[in-house]
PAVO-160270 format. One record per residue (C-alpha): residue number from 1; residue in one letter; x, y, z. Coordinates in pm, 1 decimal, always signed. Layout:
// PAVO-160270
- pos_code_c1_c2_c3
- NUM_A_X_Y_Z
...
***
This chain:
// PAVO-160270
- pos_code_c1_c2_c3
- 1_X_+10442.4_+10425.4_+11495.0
- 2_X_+10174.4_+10237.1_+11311.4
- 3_X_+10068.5_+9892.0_+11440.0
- 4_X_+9996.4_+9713.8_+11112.9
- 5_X_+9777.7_+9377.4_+11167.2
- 6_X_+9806.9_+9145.7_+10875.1
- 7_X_+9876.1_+8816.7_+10667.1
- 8_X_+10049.0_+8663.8_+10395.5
- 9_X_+9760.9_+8748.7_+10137.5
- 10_X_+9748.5_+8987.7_+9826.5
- 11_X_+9531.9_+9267.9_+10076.7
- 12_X_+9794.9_+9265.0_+10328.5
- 13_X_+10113.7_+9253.2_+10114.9
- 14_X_+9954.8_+9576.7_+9980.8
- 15_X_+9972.0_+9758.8_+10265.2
- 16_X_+10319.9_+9685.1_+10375.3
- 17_X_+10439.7_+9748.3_+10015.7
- 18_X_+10293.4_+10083.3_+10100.7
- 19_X_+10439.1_+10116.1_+10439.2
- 20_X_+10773.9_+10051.0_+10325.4
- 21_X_+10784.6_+10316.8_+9987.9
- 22_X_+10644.0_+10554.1_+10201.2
- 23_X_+10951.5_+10478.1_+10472.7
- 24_X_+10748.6_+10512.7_+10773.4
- 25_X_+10806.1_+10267.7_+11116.5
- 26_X_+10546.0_+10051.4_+11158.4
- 27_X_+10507.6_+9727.5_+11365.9
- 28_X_+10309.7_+9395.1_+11162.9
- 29_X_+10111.4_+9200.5_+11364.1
- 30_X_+10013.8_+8833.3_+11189.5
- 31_X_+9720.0_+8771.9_+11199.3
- 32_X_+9692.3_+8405.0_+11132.7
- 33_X_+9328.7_+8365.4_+10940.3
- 34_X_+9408.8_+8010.6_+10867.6
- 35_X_+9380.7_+7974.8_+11240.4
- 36_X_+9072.6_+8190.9_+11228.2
- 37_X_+9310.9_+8462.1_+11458.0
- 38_X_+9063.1_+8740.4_+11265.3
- 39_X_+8781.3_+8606.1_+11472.9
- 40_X_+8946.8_+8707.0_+11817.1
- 41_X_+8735.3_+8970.3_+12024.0
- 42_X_+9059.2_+9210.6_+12049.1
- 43_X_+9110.2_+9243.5_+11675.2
- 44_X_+8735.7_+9306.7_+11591.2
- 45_X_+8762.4_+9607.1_+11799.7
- 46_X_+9008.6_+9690.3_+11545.1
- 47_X_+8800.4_+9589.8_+11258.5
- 48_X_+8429.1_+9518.9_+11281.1
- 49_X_+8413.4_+9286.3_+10937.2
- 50_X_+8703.3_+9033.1_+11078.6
- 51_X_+8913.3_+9101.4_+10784.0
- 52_X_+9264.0_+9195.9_+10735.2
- 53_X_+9443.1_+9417.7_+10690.5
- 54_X_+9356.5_+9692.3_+10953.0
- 55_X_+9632.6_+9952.1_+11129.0
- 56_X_+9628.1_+10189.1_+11396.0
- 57_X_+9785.2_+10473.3_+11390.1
- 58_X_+9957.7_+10591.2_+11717.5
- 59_X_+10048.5_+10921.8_+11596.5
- 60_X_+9669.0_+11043.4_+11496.6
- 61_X_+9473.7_+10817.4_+11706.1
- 62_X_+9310.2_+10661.9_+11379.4
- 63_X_+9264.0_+10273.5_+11312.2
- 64_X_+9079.6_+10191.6_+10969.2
- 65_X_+8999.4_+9838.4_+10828.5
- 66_X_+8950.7_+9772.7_+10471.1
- 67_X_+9283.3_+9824.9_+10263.4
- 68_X_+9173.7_+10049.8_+10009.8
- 69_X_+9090.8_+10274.9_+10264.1
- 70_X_+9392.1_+10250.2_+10439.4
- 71_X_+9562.3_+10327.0_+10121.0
- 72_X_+9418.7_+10642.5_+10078.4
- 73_X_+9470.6_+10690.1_+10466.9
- 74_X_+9809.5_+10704.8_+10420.4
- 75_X_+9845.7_+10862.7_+10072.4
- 76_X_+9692.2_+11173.5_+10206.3
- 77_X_+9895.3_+11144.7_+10529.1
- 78_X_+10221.4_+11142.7_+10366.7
- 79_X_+10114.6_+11337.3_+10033.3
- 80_X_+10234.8_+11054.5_+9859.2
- 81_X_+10147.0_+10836.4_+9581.2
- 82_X_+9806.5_+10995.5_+9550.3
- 83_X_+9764.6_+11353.4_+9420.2
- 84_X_+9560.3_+11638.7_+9598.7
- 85_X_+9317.6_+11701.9_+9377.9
- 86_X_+9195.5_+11727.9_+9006.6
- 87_X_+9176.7_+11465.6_+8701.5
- 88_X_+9488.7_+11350.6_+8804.3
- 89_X_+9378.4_+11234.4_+9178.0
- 90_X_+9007.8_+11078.5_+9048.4
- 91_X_+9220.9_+10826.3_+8775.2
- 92_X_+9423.8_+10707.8_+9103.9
- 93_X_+9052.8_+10690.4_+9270.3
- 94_X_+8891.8_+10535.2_+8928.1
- 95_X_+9153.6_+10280.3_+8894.7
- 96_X_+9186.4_+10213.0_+9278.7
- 97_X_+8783.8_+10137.5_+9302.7
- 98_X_+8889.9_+9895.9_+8966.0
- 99_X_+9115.4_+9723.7_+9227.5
- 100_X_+8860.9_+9718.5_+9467.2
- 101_X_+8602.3_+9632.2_+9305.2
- 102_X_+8688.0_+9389.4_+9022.2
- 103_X_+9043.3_+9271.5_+9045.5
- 104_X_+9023.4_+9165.5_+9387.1
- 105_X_+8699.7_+8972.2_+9455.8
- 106_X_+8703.9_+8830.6_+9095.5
- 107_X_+9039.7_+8683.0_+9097.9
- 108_X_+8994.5_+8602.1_+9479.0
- 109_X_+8688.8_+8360.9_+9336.7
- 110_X_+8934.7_+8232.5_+9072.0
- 111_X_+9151.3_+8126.3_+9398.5
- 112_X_+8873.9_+7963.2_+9570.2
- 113_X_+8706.8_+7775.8_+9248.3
- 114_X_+9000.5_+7709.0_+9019.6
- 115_X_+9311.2_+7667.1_+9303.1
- 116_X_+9144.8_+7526.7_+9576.3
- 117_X_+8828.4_+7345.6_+9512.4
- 118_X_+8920.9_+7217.4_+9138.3
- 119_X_+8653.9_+7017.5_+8997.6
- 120_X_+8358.9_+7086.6_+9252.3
- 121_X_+8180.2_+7386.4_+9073.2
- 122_X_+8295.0_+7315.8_+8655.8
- 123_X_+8066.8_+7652.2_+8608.4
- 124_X_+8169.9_+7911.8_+8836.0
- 125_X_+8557.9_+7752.2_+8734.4
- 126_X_+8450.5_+7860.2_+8378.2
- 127_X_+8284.7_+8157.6_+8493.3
- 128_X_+8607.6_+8306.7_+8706.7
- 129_X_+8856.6_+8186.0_+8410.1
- 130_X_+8724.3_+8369.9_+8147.0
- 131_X_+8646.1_+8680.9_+8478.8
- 132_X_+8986.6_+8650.6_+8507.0
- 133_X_+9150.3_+8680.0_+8148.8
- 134_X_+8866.3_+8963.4_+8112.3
- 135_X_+9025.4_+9174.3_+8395.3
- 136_X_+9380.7_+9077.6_+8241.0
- 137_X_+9317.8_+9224.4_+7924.5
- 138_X_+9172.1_+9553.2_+8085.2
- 139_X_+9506.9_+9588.8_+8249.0
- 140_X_+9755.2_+9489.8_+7969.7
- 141_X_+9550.1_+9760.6_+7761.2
- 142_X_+9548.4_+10031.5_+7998.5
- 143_X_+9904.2_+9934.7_+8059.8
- 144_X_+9986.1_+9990.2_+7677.3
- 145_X_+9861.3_+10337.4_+7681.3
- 146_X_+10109.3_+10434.5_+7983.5
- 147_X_+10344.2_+10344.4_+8214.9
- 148_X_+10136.1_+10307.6_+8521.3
- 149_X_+9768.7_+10245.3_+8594.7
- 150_X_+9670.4_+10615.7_+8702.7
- 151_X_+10011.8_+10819.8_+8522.2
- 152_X_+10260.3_+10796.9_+8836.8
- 153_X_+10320.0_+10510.6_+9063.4
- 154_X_+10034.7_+10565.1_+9269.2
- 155_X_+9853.1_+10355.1_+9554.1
- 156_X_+9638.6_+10214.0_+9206.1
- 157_X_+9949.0_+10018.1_+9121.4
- 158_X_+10012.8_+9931.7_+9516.5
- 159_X_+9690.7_+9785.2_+9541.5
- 160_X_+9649.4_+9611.8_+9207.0
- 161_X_+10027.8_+9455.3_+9203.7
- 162_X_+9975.8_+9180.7_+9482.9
- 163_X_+9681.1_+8999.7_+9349.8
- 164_X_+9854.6_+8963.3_+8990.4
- 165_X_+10143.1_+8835.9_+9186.4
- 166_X_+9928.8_+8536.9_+9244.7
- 167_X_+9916.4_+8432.3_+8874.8
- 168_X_+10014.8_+8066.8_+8926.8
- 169_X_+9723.7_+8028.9_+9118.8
- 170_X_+9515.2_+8166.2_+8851.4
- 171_X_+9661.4_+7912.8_+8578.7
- 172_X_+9758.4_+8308.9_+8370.9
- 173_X_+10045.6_+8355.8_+8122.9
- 174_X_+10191.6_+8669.1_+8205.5
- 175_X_+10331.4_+8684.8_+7851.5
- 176_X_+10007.6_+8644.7_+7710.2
- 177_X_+9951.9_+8997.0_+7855.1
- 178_X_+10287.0_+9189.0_+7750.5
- 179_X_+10169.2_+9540.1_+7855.6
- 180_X_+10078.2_+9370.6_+8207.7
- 181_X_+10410.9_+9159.5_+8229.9
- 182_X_+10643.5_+9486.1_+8194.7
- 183_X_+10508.2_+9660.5_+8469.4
- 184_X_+10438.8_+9356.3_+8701.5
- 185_X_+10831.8_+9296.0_+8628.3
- 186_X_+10926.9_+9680.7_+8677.4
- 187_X_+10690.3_+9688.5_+9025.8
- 188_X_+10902.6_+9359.3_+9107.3
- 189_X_+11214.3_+9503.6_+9099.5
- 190_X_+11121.4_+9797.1_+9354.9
- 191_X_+11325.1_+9684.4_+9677.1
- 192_X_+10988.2_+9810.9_+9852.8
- 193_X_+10779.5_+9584.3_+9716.2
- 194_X_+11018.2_+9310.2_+9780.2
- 195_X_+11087.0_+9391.9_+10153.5
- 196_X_+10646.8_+9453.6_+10163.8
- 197_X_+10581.6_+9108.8_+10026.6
- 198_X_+10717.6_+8890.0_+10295.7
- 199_X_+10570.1_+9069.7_+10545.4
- 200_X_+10450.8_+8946.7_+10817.6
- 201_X_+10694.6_+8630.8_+10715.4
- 202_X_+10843.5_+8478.6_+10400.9
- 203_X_+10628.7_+8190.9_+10282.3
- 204_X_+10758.5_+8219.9_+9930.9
- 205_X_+10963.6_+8436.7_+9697.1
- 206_X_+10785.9_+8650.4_+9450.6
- 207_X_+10700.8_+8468.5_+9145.5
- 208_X_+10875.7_+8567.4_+8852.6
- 209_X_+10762.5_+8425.5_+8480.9
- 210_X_+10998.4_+8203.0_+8275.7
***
């Protein structure tokens, strides 16, 4: 059993999206961070930066923080969704890291400039617009030359899909983006990603464009 703490953000969703295509039991713990509920003294033991998501593993003894870690955690502890080696494992890496380190803080800013605080920075709004839209069409081209972000549905795709889901809040026309709407739609339609995106609770249904 894995205890999974988490929240109804893009970083959690993506690692009960994992949890439930890779079919193992695991138990979610909400961690309310609009309560500040990352903060308590118990779940830092857990993880040290007061972020979620963060799991421990009863079976191996392991807890990690940080999702793309976790990710590649439980790739390699299933064999899934992340190959063994080669080219073919360092794309899933290469566009992972992508994840990691553009998609998410750079559309996360979008959410806190453009969604929340409209009309108290103008620049970094204009700066994390235009961010935004950049990262967009880096997806919807990579997207055009295949499928899936790494070749196979891979923990890339797991950890990339939750923080487009959040295009309202990012003022984005999916069908601006073509390449980018047929695989958010096809990664949609997986009844793992739908059961992985109201965990720990529903607070909405998955946004689909017009």
């Amino acid at each position: 059993m894995i205890d999974l703490y988490t929240w109804t953000t893009p970083n959690g969703r993506k690692i009960s999206i994992m949890l439930e295509e890779l079919g193992l039991p695991y138990n979610a713990i909400a961690v309310d961070i609009g309560q500040g509920e990352q903060h308590d003294s118990e779940f830092l033991k857990i993880s040290p930066n007061n972020k979620i998501p963060a799991i421990v593993d009863h079976d191996t003894g392991i807890s990690l923080m940080e999702s793309g870690a976790i990710l590649m955690y439980l790739a390699e502890k299933t064999g899934q969704f992340m190959p063994s080696s080669g080219a073919a494992r360092w794309s899933v890496v290469e566009w992972l890291m992508m994840q990691m380190g553009s998609v998410g803080p750079m559309l996360g800013q979008t959410h806190h400039f453009v969604f929340y605080h409209r009309g108290e920075a103008p620049y970094a709004e204009e700066r994390y617009r235009k961010e935004n839209a950049r990262i967009y069409r880096v997806l919807d081209t990579r997207l055009g030359e295949q499928q899936y972000l790494a070749g196979d549905y891979s923990i890339a795709d797991i950890a990339t899909w939750p923080w487009i889901s959040r295009y309202p809040r990012q003022e984005m026309n999916l069908h601006d983006y073509p390449n980018l709407l047929r695989w958010y739609l096809e990664l949609a339609a997986r009844p793992a990603v739908q059961r992985g995106y109201v965990v720990p609770k529903q607070v909405e249904d998955i946004p689909i464009p017009d």
